[in-house]
PQR file of N, CA, C, O and H, with PARSE charges and radii, in Angstrom:
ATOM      1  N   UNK A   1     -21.511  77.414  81.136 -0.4000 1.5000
ATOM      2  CA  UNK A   1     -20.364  77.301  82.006 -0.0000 2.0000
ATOM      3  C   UNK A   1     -20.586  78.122  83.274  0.5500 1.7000
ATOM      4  O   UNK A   1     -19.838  79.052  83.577 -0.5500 1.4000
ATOM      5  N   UNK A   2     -21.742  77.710  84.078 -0.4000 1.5000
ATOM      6  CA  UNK A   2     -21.990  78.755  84.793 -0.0000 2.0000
ATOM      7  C   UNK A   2     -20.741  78.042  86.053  0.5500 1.7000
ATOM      8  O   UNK A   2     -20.452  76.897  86.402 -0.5500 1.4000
ATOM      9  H   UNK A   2     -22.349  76.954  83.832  0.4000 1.0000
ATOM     10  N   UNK A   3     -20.242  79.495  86.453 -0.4000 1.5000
ATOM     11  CA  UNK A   3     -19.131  79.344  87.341 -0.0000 2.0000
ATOM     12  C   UNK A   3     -18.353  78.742  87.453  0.5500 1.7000
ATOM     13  O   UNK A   3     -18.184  78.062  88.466 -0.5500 1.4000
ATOM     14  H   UNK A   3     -20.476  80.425  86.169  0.4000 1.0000
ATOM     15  N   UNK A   4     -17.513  78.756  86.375 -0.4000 1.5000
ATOM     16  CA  UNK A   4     -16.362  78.076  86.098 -0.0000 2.0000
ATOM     17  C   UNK A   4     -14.906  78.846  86.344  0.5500 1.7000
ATOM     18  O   UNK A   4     -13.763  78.594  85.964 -0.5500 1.4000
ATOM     19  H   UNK A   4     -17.650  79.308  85.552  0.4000 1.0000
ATOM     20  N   UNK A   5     -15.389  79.729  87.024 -0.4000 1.5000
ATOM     21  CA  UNK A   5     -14.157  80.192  87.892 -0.0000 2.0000
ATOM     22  C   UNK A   5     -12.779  80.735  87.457  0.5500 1.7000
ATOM     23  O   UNK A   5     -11.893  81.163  88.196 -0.5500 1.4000
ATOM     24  H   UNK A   5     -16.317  79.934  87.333  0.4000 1.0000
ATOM     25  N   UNK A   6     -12.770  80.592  85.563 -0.4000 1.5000
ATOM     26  CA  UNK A   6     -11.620  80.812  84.798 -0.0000 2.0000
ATOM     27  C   UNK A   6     -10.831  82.193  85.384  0.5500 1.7000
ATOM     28  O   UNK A   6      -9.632  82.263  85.653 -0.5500 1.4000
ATOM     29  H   UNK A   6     -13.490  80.245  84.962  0.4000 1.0000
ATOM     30  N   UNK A   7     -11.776  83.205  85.498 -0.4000 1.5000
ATOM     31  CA  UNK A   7     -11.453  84.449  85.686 -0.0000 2.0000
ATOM     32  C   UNK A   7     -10.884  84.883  87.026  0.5500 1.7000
ATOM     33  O   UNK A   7     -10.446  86.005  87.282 -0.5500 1.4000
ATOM     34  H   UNK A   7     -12.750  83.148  85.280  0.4000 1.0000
ATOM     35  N   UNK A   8     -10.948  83.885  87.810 -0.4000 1.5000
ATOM     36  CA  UNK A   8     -10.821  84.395  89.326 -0.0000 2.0000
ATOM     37  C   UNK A   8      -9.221  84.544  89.730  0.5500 1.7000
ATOM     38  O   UNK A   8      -8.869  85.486  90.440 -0.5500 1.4000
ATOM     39  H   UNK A   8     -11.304  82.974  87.601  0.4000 1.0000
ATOM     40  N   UNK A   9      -8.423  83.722  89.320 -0.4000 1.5000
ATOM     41  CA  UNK A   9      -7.263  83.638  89.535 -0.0000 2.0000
ATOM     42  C   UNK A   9      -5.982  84.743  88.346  0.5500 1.7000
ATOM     43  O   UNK A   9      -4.801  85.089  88.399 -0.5500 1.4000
ATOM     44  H   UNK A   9      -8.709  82.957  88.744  0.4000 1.0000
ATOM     45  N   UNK A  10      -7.137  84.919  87.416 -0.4000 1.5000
ATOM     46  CA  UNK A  10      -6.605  85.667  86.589 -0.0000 2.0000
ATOM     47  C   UNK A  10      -6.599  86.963  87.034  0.5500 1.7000
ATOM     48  O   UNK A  10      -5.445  87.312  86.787 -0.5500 1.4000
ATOM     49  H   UNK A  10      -8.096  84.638  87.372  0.4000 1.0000
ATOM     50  N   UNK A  11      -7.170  87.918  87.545 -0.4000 1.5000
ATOM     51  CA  UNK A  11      -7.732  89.249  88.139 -0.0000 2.0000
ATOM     52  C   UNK A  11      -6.458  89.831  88.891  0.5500 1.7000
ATOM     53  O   UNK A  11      -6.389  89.736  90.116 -0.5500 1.4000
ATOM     54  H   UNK A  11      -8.107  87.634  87.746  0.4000 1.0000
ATOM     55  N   UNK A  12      -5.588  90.350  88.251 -0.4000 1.5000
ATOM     56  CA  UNK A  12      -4.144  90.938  88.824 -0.0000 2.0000
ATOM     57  C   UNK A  12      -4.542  92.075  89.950  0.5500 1.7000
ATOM     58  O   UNK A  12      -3.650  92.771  90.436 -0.5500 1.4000
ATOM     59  H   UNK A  12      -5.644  90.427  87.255  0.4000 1.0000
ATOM     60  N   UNK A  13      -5.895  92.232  90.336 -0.4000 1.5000
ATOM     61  CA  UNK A  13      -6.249  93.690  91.204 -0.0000 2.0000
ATOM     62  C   UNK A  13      -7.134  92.337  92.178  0.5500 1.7000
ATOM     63  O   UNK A  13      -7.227  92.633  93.369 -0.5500 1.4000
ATOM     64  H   UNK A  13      -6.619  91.666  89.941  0.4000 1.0000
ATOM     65  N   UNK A  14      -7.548  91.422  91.927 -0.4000 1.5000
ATOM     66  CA  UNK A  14      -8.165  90.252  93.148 -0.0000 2.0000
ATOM     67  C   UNK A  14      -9.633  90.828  93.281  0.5500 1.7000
ATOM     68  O   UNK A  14     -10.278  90.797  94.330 -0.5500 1.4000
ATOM     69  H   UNK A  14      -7.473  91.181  90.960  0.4000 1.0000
ATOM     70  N   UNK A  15     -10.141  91.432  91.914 -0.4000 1.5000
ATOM     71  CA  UNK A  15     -11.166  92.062  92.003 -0.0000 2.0000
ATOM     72  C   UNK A  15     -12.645  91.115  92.026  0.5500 1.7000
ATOM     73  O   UNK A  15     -13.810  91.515  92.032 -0.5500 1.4000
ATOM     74  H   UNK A  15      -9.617  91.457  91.062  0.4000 1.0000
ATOM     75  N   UNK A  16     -11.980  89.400  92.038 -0.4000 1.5000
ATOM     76  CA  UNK A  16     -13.089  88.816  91.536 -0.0000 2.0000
ATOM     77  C   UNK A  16     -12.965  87.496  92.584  0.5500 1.7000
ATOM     78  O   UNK A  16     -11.974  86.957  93.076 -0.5500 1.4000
ATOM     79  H   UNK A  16     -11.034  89.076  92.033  0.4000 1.0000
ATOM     80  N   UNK A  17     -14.015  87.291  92.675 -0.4000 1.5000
ATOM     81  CA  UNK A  17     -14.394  86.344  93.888 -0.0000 2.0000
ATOM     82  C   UNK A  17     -15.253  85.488  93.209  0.5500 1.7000
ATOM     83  O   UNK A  17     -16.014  85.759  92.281 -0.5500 1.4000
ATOM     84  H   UNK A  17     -14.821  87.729  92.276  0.4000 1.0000
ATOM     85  N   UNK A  18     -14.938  83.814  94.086 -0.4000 1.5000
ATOM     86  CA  UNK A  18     -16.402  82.984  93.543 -0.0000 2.0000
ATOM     87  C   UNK A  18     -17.556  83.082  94.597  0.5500 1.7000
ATOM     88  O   UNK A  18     -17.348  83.200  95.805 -0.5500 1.4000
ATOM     89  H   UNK A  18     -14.319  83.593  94.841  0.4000 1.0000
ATOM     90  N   UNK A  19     -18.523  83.035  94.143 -0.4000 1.5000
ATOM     91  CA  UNK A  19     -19.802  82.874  95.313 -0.0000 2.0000
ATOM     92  C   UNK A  19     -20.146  81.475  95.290  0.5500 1.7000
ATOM     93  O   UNK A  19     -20.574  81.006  94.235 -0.5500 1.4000
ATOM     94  H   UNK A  19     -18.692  82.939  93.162  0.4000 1.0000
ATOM     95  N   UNK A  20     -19.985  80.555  96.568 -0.4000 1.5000
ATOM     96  CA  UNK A  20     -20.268  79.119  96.206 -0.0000 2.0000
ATOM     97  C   UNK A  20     -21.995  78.961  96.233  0.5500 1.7000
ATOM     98  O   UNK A  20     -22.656  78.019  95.794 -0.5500 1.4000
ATOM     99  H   UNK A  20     -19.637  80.935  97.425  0.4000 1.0000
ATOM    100  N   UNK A  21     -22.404  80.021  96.798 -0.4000 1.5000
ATOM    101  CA  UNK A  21     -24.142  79.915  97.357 -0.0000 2.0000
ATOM    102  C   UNK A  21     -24.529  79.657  96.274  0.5500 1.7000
ATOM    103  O   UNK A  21     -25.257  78.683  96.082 -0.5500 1.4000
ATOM    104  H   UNK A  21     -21.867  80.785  97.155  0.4000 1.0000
ATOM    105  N   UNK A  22     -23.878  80.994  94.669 -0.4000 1.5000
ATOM    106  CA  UNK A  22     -24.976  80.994  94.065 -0.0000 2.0000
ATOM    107  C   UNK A  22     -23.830  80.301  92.927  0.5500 1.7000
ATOM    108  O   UNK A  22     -24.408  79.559  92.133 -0.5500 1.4000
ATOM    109  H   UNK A  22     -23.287  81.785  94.825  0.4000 1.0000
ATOM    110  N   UNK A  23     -22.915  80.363  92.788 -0.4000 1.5000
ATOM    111  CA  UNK A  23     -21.954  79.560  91.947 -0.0000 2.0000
ATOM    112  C   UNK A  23     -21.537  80.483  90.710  0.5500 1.7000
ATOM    113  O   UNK A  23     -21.199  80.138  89.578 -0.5500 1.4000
ATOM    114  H   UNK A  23     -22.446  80.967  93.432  0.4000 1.0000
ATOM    115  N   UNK A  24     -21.647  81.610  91.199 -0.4000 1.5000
ATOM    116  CA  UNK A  24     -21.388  82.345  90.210 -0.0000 2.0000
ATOM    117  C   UNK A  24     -20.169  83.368  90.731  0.5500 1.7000
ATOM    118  O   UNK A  24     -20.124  83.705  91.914 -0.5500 1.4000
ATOM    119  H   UNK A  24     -21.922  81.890  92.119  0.4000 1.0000
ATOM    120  N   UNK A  25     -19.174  83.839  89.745 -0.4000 1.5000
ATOM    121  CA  UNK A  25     -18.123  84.529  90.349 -0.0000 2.0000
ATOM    122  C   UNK A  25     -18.510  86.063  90.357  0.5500 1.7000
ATOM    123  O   UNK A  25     -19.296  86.400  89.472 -0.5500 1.4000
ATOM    124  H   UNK A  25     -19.211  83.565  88.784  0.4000 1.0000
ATOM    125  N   UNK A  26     -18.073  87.037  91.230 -0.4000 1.5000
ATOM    126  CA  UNK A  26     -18.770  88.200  91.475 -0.0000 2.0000
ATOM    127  C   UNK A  26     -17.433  88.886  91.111  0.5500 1.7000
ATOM    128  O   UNK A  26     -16.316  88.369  91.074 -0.5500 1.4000
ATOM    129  H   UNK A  26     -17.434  86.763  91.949  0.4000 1.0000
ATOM    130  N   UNK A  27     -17.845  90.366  90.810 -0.4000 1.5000
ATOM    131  CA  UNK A  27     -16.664  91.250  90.667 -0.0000 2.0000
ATOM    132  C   UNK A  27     -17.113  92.245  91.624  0.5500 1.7000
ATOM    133  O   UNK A  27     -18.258  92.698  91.639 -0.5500 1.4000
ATOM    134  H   UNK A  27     -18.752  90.786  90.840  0.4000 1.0000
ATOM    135  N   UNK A  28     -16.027  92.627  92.557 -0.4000 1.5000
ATOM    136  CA  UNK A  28     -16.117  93.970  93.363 -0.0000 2.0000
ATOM    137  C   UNK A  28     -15.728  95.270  91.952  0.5500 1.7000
ATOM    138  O   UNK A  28     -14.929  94.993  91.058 -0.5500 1.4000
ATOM    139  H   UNK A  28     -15.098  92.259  92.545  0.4000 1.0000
ATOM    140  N   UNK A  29     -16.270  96.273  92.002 -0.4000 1.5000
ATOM    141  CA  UNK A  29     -16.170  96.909  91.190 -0.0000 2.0000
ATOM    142  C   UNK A  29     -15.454  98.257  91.415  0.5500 1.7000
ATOM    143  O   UNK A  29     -15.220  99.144  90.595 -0.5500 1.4000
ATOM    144  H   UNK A  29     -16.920  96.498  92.728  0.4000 1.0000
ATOM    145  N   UNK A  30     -15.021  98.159  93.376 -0.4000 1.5000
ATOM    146  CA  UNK A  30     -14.330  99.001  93.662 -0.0000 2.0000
ATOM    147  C   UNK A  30     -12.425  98.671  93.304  0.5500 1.7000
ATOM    148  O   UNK A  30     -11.419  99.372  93.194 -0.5500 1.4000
ATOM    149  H   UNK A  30     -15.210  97.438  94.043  0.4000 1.0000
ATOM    150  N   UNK A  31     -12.656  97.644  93.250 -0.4000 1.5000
ATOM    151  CA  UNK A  31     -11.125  97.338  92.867 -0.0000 2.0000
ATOM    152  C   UNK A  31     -10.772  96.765  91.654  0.5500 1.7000
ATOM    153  O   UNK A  31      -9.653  96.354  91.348 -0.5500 1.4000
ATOM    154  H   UNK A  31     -13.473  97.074  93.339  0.4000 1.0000
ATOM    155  N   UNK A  32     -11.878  96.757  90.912 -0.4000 1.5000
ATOM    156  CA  UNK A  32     -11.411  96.871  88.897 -0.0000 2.0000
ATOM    157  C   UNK A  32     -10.887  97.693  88.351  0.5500 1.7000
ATOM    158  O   UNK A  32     -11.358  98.816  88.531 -0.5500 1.4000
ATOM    159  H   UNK A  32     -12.787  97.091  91.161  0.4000 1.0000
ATOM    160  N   UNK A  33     -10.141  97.615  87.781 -0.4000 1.5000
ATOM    161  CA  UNK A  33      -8.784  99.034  87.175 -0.0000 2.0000
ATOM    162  C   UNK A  33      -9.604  98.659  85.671  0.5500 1.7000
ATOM    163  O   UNK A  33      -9.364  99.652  84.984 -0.5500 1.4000
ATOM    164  H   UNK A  33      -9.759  96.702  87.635  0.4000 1.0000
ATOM    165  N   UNK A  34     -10.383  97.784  84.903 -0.4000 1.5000
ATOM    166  CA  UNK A  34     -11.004  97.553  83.679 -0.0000 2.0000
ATOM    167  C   UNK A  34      -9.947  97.384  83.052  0.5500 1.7000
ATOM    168  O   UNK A  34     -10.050  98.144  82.089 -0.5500 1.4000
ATOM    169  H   UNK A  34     -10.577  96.978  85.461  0.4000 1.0000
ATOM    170  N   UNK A  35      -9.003  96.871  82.990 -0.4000 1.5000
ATOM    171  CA  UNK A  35      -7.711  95.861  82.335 -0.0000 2.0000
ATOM    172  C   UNK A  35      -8.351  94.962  81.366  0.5500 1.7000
ATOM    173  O   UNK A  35      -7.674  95.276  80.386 -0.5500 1.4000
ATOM    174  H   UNK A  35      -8.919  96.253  83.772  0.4000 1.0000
ATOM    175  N   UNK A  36      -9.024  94.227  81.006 -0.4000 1.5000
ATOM    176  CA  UNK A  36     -10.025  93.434  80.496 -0.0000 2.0000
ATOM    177  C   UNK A  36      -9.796  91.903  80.414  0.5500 1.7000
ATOM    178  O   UNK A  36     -10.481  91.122  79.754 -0.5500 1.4000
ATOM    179  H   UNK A  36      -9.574  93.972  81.802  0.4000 1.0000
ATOM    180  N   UNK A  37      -8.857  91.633  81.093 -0.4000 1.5000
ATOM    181  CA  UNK A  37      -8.734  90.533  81.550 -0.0000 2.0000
ATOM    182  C   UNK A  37      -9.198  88.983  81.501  0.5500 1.7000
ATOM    183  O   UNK A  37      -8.855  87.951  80.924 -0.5500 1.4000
ATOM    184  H   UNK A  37      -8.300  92.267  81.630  0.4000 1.0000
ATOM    185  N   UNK A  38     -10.181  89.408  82.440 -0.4000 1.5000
ATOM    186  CA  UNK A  38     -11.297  88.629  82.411 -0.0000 2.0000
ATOM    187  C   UNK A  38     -12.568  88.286  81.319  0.5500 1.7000
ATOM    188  O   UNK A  38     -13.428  87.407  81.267 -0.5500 1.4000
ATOM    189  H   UNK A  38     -10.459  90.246  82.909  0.4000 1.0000
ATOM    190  N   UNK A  39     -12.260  89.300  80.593 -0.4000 1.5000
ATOM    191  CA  UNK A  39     -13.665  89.542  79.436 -0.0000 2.0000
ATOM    192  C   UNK A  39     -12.673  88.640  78.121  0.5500 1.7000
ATOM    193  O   UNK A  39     -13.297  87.929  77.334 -0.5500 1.4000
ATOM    194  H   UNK A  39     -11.561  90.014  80.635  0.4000 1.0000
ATOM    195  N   UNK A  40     -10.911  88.777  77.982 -0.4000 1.5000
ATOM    196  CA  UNK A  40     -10.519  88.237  77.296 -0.0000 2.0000
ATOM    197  C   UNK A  40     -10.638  86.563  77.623  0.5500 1.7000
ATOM    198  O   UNK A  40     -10.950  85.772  76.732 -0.5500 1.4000
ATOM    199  H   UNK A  40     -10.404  89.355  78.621  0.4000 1.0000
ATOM    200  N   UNK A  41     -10.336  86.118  79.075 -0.4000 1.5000
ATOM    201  CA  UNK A  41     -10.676  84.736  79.483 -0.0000 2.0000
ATOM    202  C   UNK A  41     -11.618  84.287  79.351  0.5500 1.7000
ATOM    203  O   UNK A  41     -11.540  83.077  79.144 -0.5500 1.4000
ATOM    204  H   UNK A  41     -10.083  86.760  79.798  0.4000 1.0000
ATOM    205  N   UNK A  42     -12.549  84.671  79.366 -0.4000 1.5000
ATOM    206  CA  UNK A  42     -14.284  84.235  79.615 -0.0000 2.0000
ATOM    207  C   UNK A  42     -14.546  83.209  78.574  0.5500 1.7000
ATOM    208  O   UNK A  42     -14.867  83.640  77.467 -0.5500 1.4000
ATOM    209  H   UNK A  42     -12.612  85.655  79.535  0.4000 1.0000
ATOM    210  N   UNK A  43     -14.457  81.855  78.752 -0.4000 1.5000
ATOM    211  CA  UNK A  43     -15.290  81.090  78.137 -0.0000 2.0000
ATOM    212  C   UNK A  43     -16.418  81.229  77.313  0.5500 1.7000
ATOM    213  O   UNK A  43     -16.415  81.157  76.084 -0.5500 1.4000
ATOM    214  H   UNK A  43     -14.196  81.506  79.652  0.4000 1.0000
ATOM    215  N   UNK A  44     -17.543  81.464  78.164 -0.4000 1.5000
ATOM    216  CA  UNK A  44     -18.684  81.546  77.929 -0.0000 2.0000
ATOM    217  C   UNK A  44     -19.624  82.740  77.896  0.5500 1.7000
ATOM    218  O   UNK A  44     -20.841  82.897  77.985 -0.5500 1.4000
ATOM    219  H   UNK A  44     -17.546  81.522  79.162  0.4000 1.0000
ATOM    220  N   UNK A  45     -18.447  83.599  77.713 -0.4000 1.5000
ATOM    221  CA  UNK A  45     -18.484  85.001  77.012 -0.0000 2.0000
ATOM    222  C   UNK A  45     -19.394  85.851  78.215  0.5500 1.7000
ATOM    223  O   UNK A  45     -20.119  86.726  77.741 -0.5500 1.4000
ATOM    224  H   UNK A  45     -17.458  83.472  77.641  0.4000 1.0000
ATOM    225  N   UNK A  46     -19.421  85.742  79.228 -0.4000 1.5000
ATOM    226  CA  UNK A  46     -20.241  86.146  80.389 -0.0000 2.0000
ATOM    227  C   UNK A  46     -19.896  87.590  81.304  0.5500 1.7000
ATOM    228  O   UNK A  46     -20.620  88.270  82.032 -0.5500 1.4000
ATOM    229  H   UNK A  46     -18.832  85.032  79.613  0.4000 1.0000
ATOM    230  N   UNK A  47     -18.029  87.754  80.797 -0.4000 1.5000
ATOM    231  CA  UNK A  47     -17.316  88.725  81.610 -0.0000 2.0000
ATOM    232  C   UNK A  47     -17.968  89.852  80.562  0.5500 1.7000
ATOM    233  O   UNK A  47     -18.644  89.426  79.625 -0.5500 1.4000
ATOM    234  H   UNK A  47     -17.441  87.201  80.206  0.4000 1.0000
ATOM    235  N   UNK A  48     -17.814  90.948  80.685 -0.4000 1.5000
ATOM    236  CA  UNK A  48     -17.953  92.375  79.927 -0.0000 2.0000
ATOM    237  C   UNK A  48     -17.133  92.844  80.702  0.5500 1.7000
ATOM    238  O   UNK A  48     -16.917  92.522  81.871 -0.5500 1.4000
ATOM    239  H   UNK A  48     -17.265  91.294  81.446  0.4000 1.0000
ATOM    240  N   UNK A  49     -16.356  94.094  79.692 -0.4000 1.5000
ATOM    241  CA  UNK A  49     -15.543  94.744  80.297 -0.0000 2.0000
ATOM    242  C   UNK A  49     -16.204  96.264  80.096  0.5500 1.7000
ATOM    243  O   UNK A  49     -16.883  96.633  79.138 -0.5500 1.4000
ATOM    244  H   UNK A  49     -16.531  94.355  78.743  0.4000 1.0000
ATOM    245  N   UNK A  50     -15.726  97.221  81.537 -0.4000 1.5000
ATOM    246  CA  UNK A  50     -16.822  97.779  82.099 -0.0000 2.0000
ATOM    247  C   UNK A  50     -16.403  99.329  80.689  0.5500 1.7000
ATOM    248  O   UNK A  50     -15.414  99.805  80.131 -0.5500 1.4000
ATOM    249  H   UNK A  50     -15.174  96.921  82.315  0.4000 1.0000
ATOM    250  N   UNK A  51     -17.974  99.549  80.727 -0.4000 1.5000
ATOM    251  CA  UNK A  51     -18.102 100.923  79.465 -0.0000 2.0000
ATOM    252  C   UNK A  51     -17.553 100.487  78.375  0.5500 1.7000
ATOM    253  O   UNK A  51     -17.258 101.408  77.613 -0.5500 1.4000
ATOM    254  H   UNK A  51     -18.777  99.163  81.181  0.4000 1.0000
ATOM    255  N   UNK A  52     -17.138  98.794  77.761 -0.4000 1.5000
ATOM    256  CA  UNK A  52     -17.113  98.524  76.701 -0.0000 2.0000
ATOM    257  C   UNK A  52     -17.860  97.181  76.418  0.5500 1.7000
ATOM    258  O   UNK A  52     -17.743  96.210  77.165 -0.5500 1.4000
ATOM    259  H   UNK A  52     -17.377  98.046  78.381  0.4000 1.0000
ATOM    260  N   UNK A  53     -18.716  97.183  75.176 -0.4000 1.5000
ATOM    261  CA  UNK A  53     -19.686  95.944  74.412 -0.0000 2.0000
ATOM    262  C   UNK A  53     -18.578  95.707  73.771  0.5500 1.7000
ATOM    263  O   UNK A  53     -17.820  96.560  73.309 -0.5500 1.4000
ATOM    264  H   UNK A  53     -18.812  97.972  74.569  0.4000 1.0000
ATOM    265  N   UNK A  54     -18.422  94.223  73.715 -0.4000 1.5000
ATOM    266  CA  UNK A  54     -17.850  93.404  72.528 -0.0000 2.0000
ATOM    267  C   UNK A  54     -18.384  94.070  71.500  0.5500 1.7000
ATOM    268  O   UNK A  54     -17.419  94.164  70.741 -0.5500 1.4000
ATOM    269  H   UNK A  54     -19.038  93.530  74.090  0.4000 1.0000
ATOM    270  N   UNK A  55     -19.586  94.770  70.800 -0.4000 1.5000
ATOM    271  CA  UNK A  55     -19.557  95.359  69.742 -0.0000 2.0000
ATOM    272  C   UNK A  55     -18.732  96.801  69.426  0.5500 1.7000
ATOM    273  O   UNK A  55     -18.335  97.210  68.336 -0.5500 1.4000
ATOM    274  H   UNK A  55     -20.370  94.694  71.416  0.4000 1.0000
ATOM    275  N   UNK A  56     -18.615  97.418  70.738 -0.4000 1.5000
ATOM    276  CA  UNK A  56     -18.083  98.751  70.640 -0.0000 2.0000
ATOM    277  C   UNK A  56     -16.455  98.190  70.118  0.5500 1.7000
ATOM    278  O   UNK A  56     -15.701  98.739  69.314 -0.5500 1.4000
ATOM    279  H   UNK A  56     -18.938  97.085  71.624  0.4000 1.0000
ATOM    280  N   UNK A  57     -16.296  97.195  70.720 -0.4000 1.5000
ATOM    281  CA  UNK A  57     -14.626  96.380  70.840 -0.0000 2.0000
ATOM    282  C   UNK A  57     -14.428  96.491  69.342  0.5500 1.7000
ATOM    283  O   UNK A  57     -13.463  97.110  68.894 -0.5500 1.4000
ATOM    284  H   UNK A  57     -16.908  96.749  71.373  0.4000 1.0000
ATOM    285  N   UNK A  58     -15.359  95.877  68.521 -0.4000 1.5000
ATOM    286  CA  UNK A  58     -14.979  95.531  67.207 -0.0000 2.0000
ATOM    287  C   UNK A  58     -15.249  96.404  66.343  0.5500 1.7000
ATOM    288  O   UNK A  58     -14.681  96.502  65.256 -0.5500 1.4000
ATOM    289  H   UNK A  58     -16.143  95.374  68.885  0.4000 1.0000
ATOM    290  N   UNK A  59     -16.060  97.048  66.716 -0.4000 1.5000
ATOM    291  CA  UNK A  59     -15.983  98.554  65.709 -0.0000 2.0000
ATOM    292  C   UNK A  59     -14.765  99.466  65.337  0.5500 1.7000
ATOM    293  O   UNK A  59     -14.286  99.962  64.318 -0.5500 1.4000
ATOM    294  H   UNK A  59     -16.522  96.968  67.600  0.4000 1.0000
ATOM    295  N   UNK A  60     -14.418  99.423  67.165 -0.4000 1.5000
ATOM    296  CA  UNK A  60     -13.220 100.330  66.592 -0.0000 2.0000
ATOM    297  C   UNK A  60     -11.951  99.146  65.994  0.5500 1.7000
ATOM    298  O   UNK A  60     -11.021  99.601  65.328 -0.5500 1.4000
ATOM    299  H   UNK A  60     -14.808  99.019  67.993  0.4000 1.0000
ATOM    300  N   UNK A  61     -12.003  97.955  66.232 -0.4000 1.5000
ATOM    301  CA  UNK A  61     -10.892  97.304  65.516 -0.0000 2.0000
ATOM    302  C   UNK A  61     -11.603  97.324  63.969  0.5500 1.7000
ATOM    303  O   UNK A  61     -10.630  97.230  63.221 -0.5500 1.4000
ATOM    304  H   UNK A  61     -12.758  97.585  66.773  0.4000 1.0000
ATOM    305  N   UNK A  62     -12.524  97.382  63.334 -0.4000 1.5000
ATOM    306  CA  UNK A  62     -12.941  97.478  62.451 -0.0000 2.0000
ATOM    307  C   UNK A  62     -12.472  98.754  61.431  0.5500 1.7000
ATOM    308  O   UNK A  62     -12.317  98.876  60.216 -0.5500 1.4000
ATOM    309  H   UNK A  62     -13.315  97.458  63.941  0.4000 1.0000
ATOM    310  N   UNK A  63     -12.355  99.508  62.447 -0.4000 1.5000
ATOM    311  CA  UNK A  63     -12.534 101.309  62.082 -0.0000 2.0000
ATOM    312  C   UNK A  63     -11.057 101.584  61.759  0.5500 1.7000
ATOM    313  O   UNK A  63     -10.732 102.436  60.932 -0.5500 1.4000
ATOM    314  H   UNK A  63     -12.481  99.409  63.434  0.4000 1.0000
ATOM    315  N   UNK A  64      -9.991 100.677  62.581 -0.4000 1.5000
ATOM    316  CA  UNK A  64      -8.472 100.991  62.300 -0.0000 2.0000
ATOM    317  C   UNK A  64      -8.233 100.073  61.132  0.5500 1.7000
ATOM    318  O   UNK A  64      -7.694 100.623  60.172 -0.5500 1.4000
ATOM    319  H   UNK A  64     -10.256  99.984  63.253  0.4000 1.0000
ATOM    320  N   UNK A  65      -8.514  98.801  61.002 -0.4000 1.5000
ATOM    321  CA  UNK A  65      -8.312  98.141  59.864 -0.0000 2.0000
ATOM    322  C   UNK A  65      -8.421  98.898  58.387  0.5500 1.7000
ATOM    323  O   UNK A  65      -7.561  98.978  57.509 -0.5500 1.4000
ATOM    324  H   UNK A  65      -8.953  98.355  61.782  0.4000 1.0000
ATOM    325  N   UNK A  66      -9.805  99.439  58.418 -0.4000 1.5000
ATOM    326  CA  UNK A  66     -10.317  99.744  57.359 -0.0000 2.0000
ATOM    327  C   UNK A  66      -9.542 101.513  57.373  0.5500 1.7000
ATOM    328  O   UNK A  66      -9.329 102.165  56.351 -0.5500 1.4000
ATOM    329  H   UNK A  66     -10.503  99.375  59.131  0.4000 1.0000
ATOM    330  N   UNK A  67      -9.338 101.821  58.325 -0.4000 1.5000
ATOM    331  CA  UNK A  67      -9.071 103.455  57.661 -0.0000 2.0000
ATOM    332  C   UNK A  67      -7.489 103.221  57.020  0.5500 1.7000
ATOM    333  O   UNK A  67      -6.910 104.146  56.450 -0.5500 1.4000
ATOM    334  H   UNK A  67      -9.511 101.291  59.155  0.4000 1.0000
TER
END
C-alpha cells in the first residue's frame, strides 16, 4: 500500500504530508506530539510510533493482562 495516504488527514498536529515525487507520505517530526494515531491507522503497518515497536506495544499489554 505504498502511499495510500490513510494517515494524512488523520494527524490532529498536520504533522504528515504526502510526497507525490516519491508517493510516499512523510512525517515532519518537529510537529509530532507521538499521539499514535497514525501507527493505529496504518494499513500496511508502515507508521511506527516514535520510541515505541509494536513489540514493546504488546509486551506491556501482555505484562498488564497477565499481572
Amino acid at each position: 500500500m505504498l502511499g495510500c495516504q490513510t494517515c494524512v488527514p488523520l494527524c490532529p498536529f498536520t504533522a504528515i504530508t504526502f510526497n507525490h515525487e516519491t508517493k510516499v507520505s512523510e512525517l515532519n517530526a518537529a510537529l509530532c506530539k507521538g499521539c499514535g494515531t497514525c501507527v493505529a491507522a496504518c494499513p500496511s503497518h508502515a507508521a511506527e510510533q516514535h520510541h515505541f515497536t509494536d513489540e514493546q506495544i504488546f509486551a506491556e499489554i501482555e505484562g498488564v493482562l497477565v499481572a
